[in-house]
N, C-alpha and C positions, 0 to 999 in steps of 0.2 A: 409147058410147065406153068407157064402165069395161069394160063385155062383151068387146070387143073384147079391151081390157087384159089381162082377167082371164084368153082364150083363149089369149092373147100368152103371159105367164106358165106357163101351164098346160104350152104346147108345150116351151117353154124349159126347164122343170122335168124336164117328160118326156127328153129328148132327154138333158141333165146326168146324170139316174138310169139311165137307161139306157149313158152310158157309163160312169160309175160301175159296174154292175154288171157291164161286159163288161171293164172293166180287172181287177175283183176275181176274176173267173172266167178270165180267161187267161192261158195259160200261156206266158211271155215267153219261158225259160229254152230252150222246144224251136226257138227263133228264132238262139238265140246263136251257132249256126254262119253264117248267114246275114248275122246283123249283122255278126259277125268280118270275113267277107268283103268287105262290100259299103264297110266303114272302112278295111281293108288297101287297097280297090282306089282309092277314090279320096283317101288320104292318099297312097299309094304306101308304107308304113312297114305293119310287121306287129301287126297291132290285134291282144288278144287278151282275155279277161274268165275268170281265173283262179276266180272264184267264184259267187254265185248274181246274177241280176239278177230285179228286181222292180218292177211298175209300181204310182206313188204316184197317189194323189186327193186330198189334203191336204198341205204349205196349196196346192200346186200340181200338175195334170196332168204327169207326166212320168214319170221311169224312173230308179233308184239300180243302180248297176254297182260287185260288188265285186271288187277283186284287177285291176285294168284295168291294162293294159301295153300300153307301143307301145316299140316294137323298131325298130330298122336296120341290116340286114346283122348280126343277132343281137345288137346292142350296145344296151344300155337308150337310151333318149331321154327315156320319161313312167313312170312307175308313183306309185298310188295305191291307199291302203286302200279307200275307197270316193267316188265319185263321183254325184254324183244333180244330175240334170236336171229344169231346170220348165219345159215349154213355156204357149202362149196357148191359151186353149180354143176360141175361137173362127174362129182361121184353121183350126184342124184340120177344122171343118165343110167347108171347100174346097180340103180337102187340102192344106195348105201349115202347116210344121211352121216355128215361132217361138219360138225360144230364150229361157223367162223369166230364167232363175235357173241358174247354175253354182256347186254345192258341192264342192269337193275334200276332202278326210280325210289329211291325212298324205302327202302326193306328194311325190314324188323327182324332180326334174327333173334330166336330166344333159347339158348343151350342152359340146359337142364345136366349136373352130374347125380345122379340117385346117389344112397347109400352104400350100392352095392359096385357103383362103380362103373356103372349104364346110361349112357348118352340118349336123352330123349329122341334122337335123330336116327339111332340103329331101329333097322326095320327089325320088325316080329320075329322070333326064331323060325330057322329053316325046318323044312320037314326031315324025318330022317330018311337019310339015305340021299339026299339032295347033296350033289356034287359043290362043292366050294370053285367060286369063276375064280380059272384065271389071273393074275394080275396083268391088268392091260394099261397099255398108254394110253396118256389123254391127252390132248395137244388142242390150243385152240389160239387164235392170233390177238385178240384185244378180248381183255373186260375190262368192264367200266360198275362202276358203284357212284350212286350219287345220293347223298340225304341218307346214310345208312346209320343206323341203329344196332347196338350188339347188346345185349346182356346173356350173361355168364354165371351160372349160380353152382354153387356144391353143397348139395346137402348135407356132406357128412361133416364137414369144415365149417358148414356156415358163414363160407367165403360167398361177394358178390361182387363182380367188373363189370363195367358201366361202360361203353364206348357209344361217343352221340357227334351228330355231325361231320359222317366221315365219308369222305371221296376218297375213291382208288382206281387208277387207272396201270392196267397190266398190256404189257406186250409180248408174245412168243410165250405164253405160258404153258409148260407140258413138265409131266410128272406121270408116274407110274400111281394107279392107285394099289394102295395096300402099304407104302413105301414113298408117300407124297413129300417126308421128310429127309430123305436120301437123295431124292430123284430131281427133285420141282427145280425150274430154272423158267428166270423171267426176269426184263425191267420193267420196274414200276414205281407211280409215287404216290404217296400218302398222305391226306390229311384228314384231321381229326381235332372236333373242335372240345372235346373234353371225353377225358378219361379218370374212371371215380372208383373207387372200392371204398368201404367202411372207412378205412383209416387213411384214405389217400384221395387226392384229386390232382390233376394235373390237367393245364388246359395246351391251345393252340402249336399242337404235335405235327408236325412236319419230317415224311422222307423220302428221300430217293435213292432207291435199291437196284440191285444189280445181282441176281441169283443163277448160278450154273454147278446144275448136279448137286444143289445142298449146300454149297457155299457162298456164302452174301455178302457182299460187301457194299456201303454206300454212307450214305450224310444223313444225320437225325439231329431234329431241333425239337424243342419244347420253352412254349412262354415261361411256365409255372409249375410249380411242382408242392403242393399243401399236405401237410402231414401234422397231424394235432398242432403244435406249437411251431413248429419247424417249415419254412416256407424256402424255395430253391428256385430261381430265377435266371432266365437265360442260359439254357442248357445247348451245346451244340457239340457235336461230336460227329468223327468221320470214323468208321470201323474196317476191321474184313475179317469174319469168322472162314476160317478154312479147315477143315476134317474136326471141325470140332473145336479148335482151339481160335481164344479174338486175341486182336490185334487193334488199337486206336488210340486217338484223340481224342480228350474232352477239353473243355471250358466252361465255366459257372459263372456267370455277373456274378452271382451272391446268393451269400446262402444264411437267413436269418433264423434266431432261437432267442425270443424274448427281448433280449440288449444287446446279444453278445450276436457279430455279424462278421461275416470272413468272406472276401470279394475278390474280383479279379483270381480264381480259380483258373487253375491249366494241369495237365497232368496227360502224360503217356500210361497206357494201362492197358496189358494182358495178361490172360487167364491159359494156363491148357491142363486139363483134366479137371482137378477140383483146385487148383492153384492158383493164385490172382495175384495182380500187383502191380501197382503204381506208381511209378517212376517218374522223376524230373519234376515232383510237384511243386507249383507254384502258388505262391497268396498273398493277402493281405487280411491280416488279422491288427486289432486294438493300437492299430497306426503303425505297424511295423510288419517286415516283409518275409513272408517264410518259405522256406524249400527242404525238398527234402522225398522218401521216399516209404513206402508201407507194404510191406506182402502179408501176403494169408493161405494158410494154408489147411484145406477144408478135407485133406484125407484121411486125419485120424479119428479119434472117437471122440475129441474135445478140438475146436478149430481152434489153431494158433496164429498167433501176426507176431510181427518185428517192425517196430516203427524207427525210423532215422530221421530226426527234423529237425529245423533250425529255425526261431525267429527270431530276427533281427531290428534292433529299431521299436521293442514294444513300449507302449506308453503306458508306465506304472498308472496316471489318473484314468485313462482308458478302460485299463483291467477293471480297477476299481469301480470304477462307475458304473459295470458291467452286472455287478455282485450288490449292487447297492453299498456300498462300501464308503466312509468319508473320504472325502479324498484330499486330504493332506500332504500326500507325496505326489511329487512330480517326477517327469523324467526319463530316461530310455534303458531301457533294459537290454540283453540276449539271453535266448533262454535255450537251451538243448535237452531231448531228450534221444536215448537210444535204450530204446524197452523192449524185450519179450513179451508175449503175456498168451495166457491161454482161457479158454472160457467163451459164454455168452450175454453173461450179465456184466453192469459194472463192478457188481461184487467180486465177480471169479476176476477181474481183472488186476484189481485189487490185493487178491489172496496171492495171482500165481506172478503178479509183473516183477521183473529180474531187468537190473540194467544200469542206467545211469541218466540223473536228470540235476540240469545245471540251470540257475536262475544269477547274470550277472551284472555290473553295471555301475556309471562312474558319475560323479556328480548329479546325484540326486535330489531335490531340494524337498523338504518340509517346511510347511506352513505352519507357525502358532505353536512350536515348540523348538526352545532351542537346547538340543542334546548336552551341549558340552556344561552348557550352565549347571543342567542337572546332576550329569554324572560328574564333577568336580567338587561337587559340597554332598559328603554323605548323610548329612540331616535332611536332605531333601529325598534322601530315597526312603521314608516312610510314605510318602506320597504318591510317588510314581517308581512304581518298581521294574525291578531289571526284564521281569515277565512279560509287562507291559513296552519295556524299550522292544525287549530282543523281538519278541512278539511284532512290534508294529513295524520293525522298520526288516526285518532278518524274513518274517513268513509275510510281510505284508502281502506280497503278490501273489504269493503261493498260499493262504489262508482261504481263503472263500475254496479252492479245490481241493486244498488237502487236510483239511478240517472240520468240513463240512460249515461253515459260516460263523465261524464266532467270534465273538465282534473284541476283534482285536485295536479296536479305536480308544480303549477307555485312559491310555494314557495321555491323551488330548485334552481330555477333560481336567485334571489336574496339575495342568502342563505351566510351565511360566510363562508364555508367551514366547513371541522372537519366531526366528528360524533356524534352520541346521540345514549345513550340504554335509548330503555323504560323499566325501571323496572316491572311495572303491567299496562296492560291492559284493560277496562273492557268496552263492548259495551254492552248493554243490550236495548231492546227495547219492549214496549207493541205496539203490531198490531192489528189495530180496525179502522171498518170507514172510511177504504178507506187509513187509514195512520198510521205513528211509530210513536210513542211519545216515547221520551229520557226518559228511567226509571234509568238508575244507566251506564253514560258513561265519562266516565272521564282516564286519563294516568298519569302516575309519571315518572320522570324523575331523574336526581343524585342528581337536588336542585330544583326543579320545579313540580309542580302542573297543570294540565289543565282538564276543565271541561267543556260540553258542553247540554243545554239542550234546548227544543222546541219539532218544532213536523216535520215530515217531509211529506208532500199529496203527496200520492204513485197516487193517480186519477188526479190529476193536475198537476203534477210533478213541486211541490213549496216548498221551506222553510217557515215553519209558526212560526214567533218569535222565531228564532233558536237564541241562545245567547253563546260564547266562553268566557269563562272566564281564568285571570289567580287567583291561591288560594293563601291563606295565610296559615298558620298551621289552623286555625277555621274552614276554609273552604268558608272565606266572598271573594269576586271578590276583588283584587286591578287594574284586566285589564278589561274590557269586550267589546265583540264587537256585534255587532246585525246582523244580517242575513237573507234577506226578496227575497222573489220573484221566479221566474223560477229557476229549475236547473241550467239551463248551462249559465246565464244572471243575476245570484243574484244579486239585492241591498245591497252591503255592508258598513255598518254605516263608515264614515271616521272618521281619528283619527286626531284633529287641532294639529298644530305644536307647538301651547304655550304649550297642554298639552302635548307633545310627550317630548319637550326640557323640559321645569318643573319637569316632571315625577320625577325625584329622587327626587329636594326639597317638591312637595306635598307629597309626600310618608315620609322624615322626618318630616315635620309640623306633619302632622298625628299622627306619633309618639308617639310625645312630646305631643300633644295636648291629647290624652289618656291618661295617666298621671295625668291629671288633671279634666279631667272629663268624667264622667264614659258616654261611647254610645248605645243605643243599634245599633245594624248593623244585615241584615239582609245576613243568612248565606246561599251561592250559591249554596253550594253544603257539602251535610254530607253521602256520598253513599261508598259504599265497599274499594273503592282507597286512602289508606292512603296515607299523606303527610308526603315525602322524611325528613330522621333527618340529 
């Protein structure tokens, strides 16, 4: 039996050295017309091998090809500095050549999509009557990509992707062609030192995959992510798409837009069919912390979302600062929203958001006006009106978004000085219709009251019967002022100087005249915000 073996061996050894020696003695190079050809005919695209080719025996039988070009109708499609192939030793004994190992060197790939929807890379049409092959397996045990090059163009889109600087190594790759996206199963990792379209750049892409039968799952990082204004940092995320539908993890150090910067991102988020959604999100937005959660749903004729969020802990001067806004208020907020919306632009969002959105919050300080001073002597309200209060202190945080920017600072400007805490807070708004209606917004002060209600058209961007009131203990208006028209160009009801000067003695009449006969008065406001004792 070892005899046997040991002839076994002997043959095998022989047969290895012997082509070892006949690959070391032949001269490949006076073939490369031949190969040229027999690749041009059955790729249909113009093969060519701009430099020397040479056949390897370590670590694999096979052949290295420098300067390789494939051409179409003269137009690059492939080129590479060098290419080396490793076939099986074995099927070669019965003639049939087995793809071990593909190493590229620096390749260029250049895809072209025509107008009509044609891959520079599809060979020439078949002749007629030419049988369509088969769908065959392909199987090969490593490739390798080093210093690759991709560009991607569509003509009909006048889309362009850029990929530069990228290494790929694959192990057990095998796939059907015809169906390489059903089929294909491999690990592999990835990098890539930048990836560009017109409106995007993203650099130092990192991942490692895990593919079987079309399903992938693995780890993706990215340094950077640049989009016009908008920059997105520290991307890492772990996935697993299975039949089509993902599964993952993300995190964002930060995601920047101009002033306004939101960090420490986290969020769970899957998709199956055209359904997506993101759960458990976490952040930190203008120093306060938010959670909460967003779906979308992309299978009717208009894609819809529903957002649930909560930020906690916002800092009024933060927002502010954000908007270019004075920043006279200090202090922390919560803010909630729980919205519908349907649409693609901010507009449709706008027209169709349904829901509810709360802005809240307790000891707030201002700088350089002190409320009560003012609203306590009604000859001072020629000067700063309840527009300007309600305004600055009621939409202050919500003005730069729901407003469109208008500069709700101006009652600073004729302000007395001092300070004001807002004891309680309360913004609350139903959103329907294109617009807010004022459900429960009102602030307290150390001896003041103000309250504000109407509606505000997010589609027109107008005040619709917006009214500022100051309260009594009951909650009936002893001030009030009206508010009509554009954002940034409101009609505001004027206050006559008999009533401004008067004010105190109607306010005693009043009084007294209670006393004697009993009124009904119609009460402005009975919502969350108590009146200051």
């Amino acid at each position: 039996m070892k005899k046997t073996l040991y002839i076994a061996g002997g043959i095998a050894g022989a047969a290895i050295l012997a082509a070892a020696i006949f690959v070391l003695t032949l001269d490949i190079n006076s073939y490369k017309p031949r190969i040229e050809e027999a690749a041009s005919r059955s790729s249909g695209l113009q093969v060519s091998i701009g430099g020397k080719m040479r056949l390897t025996v370590f670590p694999d039988i096979g052949a290295s090809l420098e300067g390789l070009s494939v051409k179409n109708k003269g137009a690059d499609v492939f080129s590479a500095k060098e290419v080396s192939i490793g076939v099986e030793l074995m099927p070669l004994l019965h003639k049939e050549v087995r793809v071990k190992s593909i190493e590229a060197v620096s390749p260029d790939v250049n895809v072209v999509k025509d107008r009509n929807g044609r891959y520079n890379f599809e060979a020439l049409e078949k002749n007629k009557g030419e049988k369509e092959a088969a769908p065959a397996p392909f199987r090969i045990a490593s490739v390798s990509v080093k210093d690759g090059h991709i560009v991607y163009r569509d003509l009909k889109s006048g889309g362009k992707y850029e990929v530069s600087k990228c290494d790929i190594g694959m192990d057990g790759l095998t796939f059907v062609s015809g169906d390489a996206a059903k089929t294909v199963s491999f690990d592999g990792d990835i990098s890539c030192g930048a990836v560009s379209t017109k409106d995007m750049a993203a650099s130092d892409i990192s991942a490692s995959l895990k593919a079987r039968a079309g399903d992938i799952e693995g780890e993706l990082s990215c340094g950077k992510v640049s989009a016009k204004a908008t920059a997105v940092s520290g991307i890492k995320t772990t996935f697993k798409i299975e039949g089509g539908d993902l599964a993952g993890d993300i995190t964002v150090k930060d995601v920047t837009n101009g002033k306004v910067k939101v960090s420490d991102i986290s969020a769970s988020v899957k998709s199956s069919g055209r359904k997506y959604e993101a759960d458990g999100i976490n952040l930190k937005l203008f120093g306060g912390t938010g959670t909460g959660s967003v779906k979308a749903d992309m299978t009717g004729k208009t894609p819809a979302y529903t957002v649930d969020f909560k930020l906690a802990g916002l800092r009024v001067e933060e927002t502010l600062a954000a908007f270019d806004k004075k920043q006279s208020m200090r202090g922390p907020l919560d803010l909630t929203a729980r919205l519908a919306l349907n649409g693609k632009t901010a507009r449709d969002f706008e027209r169709t958001a349904r829901g509810e959105f709360s802005v809240r919050g307790r000891d707030l300080a201002i700088q350089g006006m002190d409320l009560d001073a003012v609203l306590d002597k009604y000859e001072k309200s020629q000067s700063v009106s309840l527009y300007d209060v309600g305004s600055a202190v009621i939409l202050g945080p919500l003005g730069p978004l729901l407003t469109k920017g208008f500069d709700f600072g101006g009652v600073y400007k004729e302000s007395l000085g001092g300070a004001t805490t807002v004891r309680v807070f309360v913004s609350d708004w139903k959103v329907g219709g294109g617009a807010a209606d004022a459900a429960d917004v009102a602030f307290s002060t150390k001896r003041n009251r103000v309250a504000m209600k109407g509606r505000l058209n997010l589609v027109e961007e107008r005040y619709e019967n917006v009214r500022v009131a100051v309260l009594d203990k009951e909650g009936h208006a002893t001030f009030t002022q009206r508010i009509q028209g554009d954002f940034r160009r409101p009609q505001v009801e004027k206050i006559s100087a008999f009533k401004a000067v008067l004010g105190s003695v109607l306010g005693l009449f009043e009084k007294t005249k209670n006393l004697f006969v009993e009124e009904k008065r119609e009460v402005f406001y009975d919502g969350s915000v108590k009146h200051p004792r």
